[in-house]
C-alpha positions in Angstrom: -5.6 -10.0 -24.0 -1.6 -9.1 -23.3 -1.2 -10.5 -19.7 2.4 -10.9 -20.4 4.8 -8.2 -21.7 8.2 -8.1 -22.3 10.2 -5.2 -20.4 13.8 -3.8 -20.9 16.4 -6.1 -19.5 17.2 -5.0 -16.3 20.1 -6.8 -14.3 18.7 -7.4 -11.1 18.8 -9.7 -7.8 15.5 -11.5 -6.4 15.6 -12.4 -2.7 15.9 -15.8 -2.3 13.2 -16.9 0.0 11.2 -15.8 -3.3 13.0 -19.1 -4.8 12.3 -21.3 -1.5 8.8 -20.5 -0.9 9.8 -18.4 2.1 11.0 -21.5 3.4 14.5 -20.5 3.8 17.3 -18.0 1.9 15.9 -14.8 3.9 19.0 -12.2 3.7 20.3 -14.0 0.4 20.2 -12.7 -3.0 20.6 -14.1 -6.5 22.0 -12.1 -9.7 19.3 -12.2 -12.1 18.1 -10.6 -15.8 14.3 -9.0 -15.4 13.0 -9.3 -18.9 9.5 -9.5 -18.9 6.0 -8.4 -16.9 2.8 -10.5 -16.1 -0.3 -8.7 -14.9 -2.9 -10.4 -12.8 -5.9 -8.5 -11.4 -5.3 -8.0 -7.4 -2.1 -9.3 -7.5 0.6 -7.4 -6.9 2.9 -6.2 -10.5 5.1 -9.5 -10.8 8.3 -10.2 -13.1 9.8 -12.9 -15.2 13.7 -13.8 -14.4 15.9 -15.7 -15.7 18.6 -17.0 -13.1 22.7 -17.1 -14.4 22.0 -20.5 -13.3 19.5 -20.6 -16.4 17.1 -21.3 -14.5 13.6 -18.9 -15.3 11.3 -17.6 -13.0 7.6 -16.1 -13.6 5.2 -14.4 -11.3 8.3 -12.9 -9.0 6.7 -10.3 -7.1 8.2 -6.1 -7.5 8.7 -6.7 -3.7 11.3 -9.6 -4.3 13.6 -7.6 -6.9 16.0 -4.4 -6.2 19.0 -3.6 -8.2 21.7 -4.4 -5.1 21.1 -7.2 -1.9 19.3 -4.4 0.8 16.8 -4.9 3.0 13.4 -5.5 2.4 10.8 -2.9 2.5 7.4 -3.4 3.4 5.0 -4.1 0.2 2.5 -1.7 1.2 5.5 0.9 0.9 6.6 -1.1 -2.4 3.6 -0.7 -4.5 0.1 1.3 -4.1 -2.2 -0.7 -5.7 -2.2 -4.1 -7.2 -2.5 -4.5 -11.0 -5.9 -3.1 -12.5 -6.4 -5.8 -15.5 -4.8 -8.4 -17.6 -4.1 -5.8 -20.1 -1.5 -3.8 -20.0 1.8 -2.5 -22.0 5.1 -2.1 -20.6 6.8 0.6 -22.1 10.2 2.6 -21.3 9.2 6.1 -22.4 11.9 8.1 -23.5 11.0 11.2 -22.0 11.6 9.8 -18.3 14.2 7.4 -19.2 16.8 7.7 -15.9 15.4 10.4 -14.9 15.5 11.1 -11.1 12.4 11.0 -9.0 11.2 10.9 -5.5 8.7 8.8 -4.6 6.3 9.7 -1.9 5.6 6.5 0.5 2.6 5.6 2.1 4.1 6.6 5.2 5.0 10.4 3.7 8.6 9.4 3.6 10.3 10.5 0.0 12.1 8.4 -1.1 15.3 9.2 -4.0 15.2 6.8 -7.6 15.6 6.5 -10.9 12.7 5.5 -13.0 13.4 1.8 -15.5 9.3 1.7 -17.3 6.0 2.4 -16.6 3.1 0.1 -16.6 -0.3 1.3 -18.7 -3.3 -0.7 -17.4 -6.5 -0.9 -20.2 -9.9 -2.7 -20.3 -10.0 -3.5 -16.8 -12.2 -2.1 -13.7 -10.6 1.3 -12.1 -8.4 1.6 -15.5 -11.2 3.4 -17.2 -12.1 5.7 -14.3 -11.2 9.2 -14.7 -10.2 9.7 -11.3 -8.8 6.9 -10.3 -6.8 5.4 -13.8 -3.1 5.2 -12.6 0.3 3.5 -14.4 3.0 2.0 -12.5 5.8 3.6 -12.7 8.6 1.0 -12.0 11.4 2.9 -9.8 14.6 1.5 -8.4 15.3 3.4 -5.2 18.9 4.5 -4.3 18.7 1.5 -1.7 18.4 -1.3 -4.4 14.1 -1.7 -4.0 12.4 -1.7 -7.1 8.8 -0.2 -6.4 5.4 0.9 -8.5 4.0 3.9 -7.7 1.6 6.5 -9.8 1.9 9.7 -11.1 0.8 11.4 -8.1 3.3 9.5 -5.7 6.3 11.1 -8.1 8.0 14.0 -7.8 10.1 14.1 -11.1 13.7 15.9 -11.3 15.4 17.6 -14.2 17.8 20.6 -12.7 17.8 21.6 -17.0 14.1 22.9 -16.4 12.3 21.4 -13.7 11.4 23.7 -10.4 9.7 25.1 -7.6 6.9 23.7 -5.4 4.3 21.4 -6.6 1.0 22.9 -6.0 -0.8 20.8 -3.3 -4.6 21.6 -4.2 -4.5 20.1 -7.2 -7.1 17.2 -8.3 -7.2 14.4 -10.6 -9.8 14.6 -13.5 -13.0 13.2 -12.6 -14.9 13.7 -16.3 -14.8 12.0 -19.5 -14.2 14.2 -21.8 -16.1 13.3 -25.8 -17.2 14.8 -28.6 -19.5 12.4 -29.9 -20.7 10.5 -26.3 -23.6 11.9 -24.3 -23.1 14.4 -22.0 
């Protein structure tokens, strides 16, 4: 079981009513170092921190973090889908490392980023259906939010070789493919 993964080290600031139990510290951010990534089955994706203070901080919710204080977004807009499983690996791929992306919001709104790592879910409910298996990508938006959306919430940017129009008919898989299962 790998509930717990260590991510790239991301300087980052957590809102600080996410230190005060929403108590107090809303409009207040705190410098912080994002270096690792716990998954909890329908929970939202959460983070460990540690603080400058030293002080070190697990379970912090996506919603709490962005790269710069900004206003916080709504966490239905933040993240699709809470995390699949307790297994998961976090890893930065290469291919996408910085690359720009919009993200496409619950509400339709696209919204410009830059992608940090993606999340792969395994061994865990809608992970192993065709259709519905989906990663977190982990995107910081140009306003400072750090979201989690799938593959079919991105629309990826490269001016070297990527263009034209998505085409909007397109479906996710929906059969398991094998060569020695049944049919």
């Amino acid at each position: 079981m790998n509930f717990w993964c260590d991510t790239p080290y991301i300087t980052a600031y957590v809102r600080n009513e996410f230190l005060h139990d929403q108590q107090k510290g809303h409009g207040e951010h705190t410098l912080c170092t994002v270096f690792g990534f716990r998954s909890e089955p329908m929970r939202t994706p959460m983070f460990q921190i540690m603080l400058e203070s030293g002080a070190q901080w697990a379970r912090i919710p996506i919603h709490a973090l962005s790269s710069k204080p900004c206003p916080p977004m709504d966490l239905k807009l933040v993240c699709w889908w809470d995390s699949f499983s307790r297994n998961c690996q976090v890893k930065e791929v290469a291919f996408l490392r910085n690359h720009r992306v919009k993200a496409v919001g619950r509400d339709g709104v696209q919204r410009a980023g830059t992608y940090l790592m993606t999340v792969f879910w395994c061994d865990g409910g809608w992970s192993e259906v065709p259709d519905q298996s989906k990663d977190h990508h982990i995107i910081v938006l140009d306003t400072g939010q750090f979201i989690a959306y799938p593959n079919n919430r991105l629309l990826w940017s490269d001016p070297s070789w990527i263009h034209g129009e998505v085409p909007r008919d397109w479906r996710s898989p929906s059969t398991n493919y094998t060569v020695e299962g049944s049919p």
